[in-house]
C-alpha positions as CSV (number, residue, x, y, z in Angstrom):
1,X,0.1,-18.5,11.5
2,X,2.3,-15.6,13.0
3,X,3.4,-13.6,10.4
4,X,5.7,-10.4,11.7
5,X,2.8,-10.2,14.7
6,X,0.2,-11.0,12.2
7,X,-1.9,-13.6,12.1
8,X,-2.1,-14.8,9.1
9,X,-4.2,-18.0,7.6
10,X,-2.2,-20.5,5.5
11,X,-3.8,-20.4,2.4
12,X,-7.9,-19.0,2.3
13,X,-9.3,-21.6,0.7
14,X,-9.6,-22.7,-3.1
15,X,-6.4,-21.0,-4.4
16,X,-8.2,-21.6,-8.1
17,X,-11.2,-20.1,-7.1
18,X,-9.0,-17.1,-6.2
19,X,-6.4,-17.0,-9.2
20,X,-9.8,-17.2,-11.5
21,X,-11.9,-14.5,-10.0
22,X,-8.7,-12.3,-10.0
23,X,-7.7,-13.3,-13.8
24,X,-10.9,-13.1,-14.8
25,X,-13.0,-10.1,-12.8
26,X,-12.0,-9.1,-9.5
27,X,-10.9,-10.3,-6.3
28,X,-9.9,-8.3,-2.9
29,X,-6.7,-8.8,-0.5
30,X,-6.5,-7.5,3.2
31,X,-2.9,-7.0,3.0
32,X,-2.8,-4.3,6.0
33,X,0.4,-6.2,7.6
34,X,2.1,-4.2,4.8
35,X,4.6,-1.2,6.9
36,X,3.4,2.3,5.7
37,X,5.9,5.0,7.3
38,X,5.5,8.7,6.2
39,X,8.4,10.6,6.2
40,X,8.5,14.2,6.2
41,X,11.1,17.2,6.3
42,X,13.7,19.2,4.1
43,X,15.8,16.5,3.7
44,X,14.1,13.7,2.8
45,X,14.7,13.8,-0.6
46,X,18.6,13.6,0.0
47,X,17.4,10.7,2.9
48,X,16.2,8.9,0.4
49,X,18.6,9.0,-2.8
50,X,21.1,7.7,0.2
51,X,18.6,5.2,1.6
52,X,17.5,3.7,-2.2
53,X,19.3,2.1,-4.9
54,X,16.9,3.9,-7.1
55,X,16.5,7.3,-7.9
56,X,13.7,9.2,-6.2
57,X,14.3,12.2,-8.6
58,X,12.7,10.3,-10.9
59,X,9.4,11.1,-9.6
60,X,8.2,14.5,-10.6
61,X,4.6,14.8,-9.9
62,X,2.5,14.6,-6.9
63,X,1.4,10.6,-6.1
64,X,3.8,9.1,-8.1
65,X,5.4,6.2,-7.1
66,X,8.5,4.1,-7.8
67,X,9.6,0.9,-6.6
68,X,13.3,0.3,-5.4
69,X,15.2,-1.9,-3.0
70,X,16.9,-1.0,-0.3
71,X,20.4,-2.1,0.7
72,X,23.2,-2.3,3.3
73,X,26.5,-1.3,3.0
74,X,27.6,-4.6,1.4
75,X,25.3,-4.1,-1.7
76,X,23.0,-6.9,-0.1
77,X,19.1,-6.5,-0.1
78,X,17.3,-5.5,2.9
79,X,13.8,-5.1,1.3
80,X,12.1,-4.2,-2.1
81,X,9.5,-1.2,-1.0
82,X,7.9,1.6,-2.7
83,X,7.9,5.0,-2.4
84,X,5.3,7.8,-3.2
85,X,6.0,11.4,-3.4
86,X,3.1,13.6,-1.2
87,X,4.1,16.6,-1.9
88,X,5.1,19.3,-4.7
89,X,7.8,21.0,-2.4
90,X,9.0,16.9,-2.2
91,X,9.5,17.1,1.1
92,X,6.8,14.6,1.9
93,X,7.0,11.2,0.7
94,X,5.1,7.6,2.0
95,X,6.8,4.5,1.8
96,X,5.3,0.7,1.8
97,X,7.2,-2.2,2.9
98,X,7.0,-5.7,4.2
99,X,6.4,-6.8,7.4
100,X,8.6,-9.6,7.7
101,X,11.3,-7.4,7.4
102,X,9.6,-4.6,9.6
103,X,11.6,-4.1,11.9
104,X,15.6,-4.4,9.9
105,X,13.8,-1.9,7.5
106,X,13.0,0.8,10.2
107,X,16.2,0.3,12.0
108,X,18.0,1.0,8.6
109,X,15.7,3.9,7.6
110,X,16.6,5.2,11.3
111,X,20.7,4.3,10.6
112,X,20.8,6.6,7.7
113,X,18.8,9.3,8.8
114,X,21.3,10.2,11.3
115,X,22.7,14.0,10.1
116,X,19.6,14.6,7.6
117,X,16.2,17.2,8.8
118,X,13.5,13.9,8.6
119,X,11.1,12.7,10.7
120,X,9.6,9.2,10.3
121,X,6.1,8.0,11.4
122,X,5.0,4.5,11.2
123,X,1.8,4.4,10.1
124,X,0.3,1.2,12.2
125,X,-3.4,2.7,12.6
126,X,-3.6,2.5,8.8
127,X,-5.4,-0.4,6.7
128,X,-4.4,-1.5,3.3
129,X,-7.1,-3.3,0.8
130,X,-6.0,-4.6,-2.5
131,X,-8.8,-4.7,-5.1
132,X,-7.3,-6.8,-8.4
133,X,-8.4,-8.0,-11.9
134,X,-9.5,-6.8,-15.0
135,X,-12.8,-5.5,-13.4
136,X,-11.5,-3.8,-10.3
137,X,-11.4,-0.9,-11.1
138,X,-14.3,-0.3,-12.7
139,X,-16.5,-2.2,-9.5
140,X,-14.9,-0.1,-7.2
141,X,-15.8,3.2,-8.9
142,X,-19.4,1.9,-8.9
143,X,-19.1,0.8,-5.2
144,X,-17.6,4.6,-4.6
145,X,-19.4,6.7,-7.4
146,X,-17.6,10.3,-6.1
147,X,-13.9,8.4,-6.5
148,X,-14.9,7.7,-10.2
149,X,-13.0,10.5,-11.8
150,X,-9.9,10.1,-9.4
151,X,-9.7,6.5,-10.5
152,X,-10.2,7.3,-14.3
153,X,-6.8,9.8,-14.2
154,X,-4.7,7.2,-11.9
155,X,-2.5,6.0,-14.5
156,X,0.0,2.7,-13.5
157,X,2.5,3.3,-10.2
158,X,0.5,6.4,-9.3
159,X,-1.3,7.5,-6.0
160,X,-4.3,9.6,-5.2
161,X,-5.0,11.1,-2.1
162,X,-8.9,10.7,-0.8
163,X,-8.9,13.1,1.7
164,X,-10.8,15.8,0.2
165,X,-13.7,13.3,-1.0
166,X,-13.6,10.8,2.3
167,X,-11.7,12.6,4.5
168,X,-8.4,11.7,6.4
169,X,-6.0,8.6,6.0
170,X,-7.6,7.6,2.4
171,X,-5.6,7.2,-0.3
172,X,-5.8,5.4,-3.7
173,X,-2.9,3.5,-5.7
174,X,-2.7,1.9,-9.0
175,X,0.9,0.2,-8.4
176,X,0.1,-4.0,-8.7
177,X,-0.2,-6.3,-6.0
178,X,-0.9,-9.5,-7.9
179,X,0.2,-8.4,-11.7
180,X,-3.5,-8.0,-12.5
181,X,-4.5,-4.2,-12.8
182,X,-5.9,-2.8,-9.7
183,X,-5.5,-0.7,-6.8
184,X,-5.0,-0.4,-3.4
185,X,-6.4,1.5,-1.0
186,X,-5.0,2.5,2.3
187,X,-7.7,4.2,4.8
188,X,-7.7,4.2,8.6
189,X,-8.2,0.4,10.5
190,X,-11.5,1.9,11.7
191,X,-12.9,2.0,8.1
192,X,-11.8,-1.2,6.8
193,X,-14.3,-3.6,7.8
194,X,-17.2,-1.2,6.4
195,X,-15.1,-0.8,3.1
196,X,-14.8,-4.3,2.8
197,X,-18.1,-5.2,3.1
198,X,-19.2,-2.2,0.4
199,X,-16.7,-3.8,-1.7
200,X,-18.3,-7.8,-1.1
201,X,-21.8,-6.2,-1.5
202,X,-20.6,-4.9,-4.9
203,X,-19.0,-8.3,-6.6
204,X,-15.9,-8.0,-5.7
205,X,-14.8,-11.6,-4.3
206,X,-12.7,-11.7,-1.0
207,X,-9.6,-14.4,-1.2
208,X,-11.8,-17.0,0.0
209,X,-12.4,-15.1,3.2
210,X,-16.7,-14.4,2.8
211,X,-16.8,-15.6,6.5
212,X,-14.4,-13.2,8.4
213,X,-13.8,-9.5,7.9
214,X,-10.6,-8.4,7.8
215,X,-8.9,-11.4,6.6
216,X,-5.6,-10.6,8.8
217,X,-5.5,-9.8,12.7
218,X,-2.5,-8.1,14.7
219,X,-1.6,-9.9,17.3
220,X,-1.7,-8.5,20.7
């Protein structure tokens, strides 16, 4: 199925199978046709208390993240995304959105930036795996020993960047994908496939995918 210039299976398999690995221990989600834009500059901030119905000043430390939609003029909903702050000077910040609404989200990110010092990159070289359940976290620590402290200290709707233990484009967040606990981690599309199989070597059950790696495709 085309999904935003993804293709995208149906449904995986047995959806039990799935819903009971994740409930129960842990279960994995290619869910890199999720929009990842980084957005830099000395107004951002500003960009985004304009851009969000909620309140980016909210977040005061580095990695923390906060979920808001975004609206038009009318008070109608163009997305629900979140946002991370990068930075301490809060001038960098990452946001994660759908991609069925891809592109009306980066035209209106675009639309109000107009008179504000931003600049906006789209991140489509990056990956995004979601590991979920009860056990996740704890399997993925033992499948990447050296991120075992970093995941210990991620407290709920906070991000971590890897960079410094596995080197560019990794980062680690502990903000929900399926309403188990769990993470996600974004890295660099080059990665994925090797993470992904670490990850199946070490428990953690793909959504009925064991056959293919990734589980999604961008279209050409």
């Amino acid at each position: 199925m085309d999904f935003s210039g993804w293709e995208l299976p149906i449904h995986y398999g047995s959806q039990i199978e799935e819903h009971e690995a994740v409930r129960t221990d842990a279960g994995m989600f290619d869910v890199s046709h999720m929009v990842v834009a980084d957005v830099t500059g000395s107004d951002t901030k500003a960009w985004l208390q304009k851009l969000l119905a909620n309140d980016v000043d909210k977040l005061k430390t580095v990695g923390k993240a906060l979920y808001s939609g975004m609206l038009n003029e009318q008070g109608g909903v163009i997305d629900d995304l979140i946002v991370y702050l990068m930075n301490e000077d809060a001038t960098e910040y990452r946001i994660v959105s759908n991609a069925a609404t891809r592109d009306k989200d980066m035209a209106q990110f675009d639309k109000v930036a107009e008179g504000f010092d931003i600049s906006i990159t789209e991140r489509p070289e990056l990956a995004m795996i979601a590991v979920q359940g009860p056990n996740a976290v704890e399997k993925l620590a033992q499948t990447k020993p050296s991120w075992a402290d970093t995941l210990s200290g991620l407290k709920p709707f906070v991000g971590a960047d890897l960079t410094d233990i596995e080197g560019a484009d990794w980062f680690v967040a502990r903000t929900g994908y399926t309403g188990e606990d769990g993470v996600e981690v974004i890295m660099h599309g080059d990665d994925a496939p090797a993470f992904f199989e670490q990850l199946k070597a070490n428990g953690i059950k793909p959504a009925g995918l064991a056959r293919v790696t990734p589980c999604v495709w961008k279209l050409a």
